[in-house]
N, C-alpha and C positions, 0 to 999 in steps of 0.2 A: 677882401681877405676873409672874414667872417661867412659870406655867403660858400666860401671857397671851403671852409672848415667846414658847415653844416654839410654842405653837397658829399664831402671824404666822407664824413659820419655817416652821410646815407647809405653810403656801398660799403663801410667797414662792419657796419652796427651788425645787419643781416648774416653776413662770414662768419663772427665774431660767436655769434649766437646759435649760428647751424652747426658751428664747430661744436661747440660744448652739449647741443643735445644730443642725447641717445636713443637708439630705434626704441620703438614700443617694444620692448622683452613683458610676455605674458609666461611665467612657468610653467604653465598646464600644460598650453599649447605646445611648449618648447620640450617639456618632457614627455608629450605621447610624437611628437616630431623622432625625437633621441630614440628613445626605446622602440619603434616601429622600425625606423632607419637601423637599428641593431639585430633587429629579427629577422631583417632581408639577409643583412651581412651573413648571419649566421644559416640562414636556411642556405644560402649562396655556399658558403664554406662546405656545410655537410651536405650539397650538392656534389660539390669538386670535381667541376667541369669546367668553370671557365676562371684559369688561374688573373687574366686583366679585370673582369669583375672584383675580385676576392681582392685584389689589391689598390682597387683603387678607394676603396673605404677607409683608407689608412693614409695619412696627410703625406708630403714629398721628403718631410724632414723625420718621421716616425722610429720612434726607437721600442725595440720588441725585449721584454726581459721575460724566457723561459724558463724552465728548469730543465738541468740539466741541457742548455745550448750556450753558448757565445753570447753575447750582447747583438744584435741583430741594428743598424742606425740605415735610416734611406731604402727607398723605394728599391732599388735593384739587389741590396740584402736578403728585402724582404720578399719580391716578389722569385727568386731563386728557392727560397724558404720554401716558399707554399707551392711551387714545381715542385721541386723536390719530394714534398710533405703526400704529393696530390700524386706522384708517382708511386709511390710506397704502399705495393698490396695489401689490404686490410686495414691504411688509413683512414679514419673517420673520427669526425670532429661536428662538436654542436656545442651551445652554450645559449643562460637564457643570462641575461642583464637585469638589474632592479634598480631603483630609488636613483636617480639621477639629482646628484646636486650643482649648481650652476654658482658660476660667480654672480656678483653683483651685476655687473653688464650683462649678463646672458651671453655671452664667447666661450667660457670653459665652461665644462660639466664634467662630475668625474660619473661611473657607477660601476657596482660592483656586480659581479657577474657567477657564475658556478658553471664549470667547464664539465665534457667528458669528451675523452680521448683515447681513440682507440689505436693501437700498435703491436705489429707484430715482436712479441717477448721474445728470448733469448733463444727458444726451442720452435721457434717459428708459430706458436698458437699466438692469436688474440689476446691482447692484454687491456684492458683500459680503468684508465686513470682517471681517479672523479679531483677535478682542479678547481679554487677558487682565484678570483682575480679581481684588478681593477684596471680599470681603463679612463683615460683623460682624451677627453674630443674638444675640438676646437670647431665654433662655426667659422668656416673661411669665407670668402670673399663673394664667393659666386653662391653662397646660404645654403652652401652641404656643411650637415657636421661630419669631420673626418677623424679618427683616433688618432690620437699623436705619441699617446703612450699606453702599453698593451703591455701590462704583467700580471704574470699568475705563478701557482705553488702549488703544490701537493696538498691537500686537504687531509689534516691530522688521521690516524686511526681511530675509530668510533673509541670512545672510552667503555672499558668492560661495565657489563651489568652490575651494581652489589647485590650479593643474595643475602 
């Protein structure tokens, strides 16, 4: 019986112990990985040519909060969005990311971003909107990070000079 004990110990101990450790997470590496992978995203967007590119940087479950749009949840919301967005004469879009902070396990990270977006205005000229944002990325499974949560706002008006 006891040999029988030790013997389960030997194959539970291993399990038991692989379970509770956590991959090496190095931040450095993890945040020029994030911010590289977001410079693609982005140069890919203000590319706006291949609408399956631009969407698949955004996880299956991804919920988008705009201004001025709908709540945006799931892939086929969003990849309608960015057709849509990517058909629209004079659309253009670009954004840089900063400071990525990560949870303790290295799976989330949020960071915060400065948008500019360009749309044609009410009399058909060029308008664009300087937007600030945050975005939440998840490392998934296969060790892409993917944005899970993508919002942004209007950026205050500059406050007046005092003279």
């Amino acid at each position: 019986m006891r040999s029988r004990l030790i013997d389960l110990s030997v194959l539970i101990l291993p399990l038991v112990l692989g379970g509770c450790s956590q991959r090496g997470f190095d931040p450095a590496t993890e945040q020029a990985k994030l911010l590289r992978r977001d410079a693609e995203w982005a140069d890919l967007a203000s590319a706006g040519k291949d609408v399956e590119k631009i969407v698949s940087y955004w996880s299956d479950d991804a919920v988008l909060i705009f201004p001025g749009q709908p709540v945006l949840e799931g892939k086929a919301a969003i990849r309608a969005y960015v057709a849509e967005s990517l058909n629209t004469p004079g659309f253009k879009i670009h954004w840089v990311s900063e400071k990525p902070v990560f949870s303790p396990d290295g799976k989330l990270a949020y960071m915060r971003g400065k948008d500019e977006l360009t749309v044609p205005g009410p009399n058909g000229a060029p308008v664009t909107a300087h937007l600030r944002g945050i975005s939440i990325w998840r490392l998934d499974a296969d060790g892409q990070w993917r944005c899970i949560v993508d919002i942004s706002n209007e950026e205050p008006p500059a406050a007046p000079v005092a003279k």
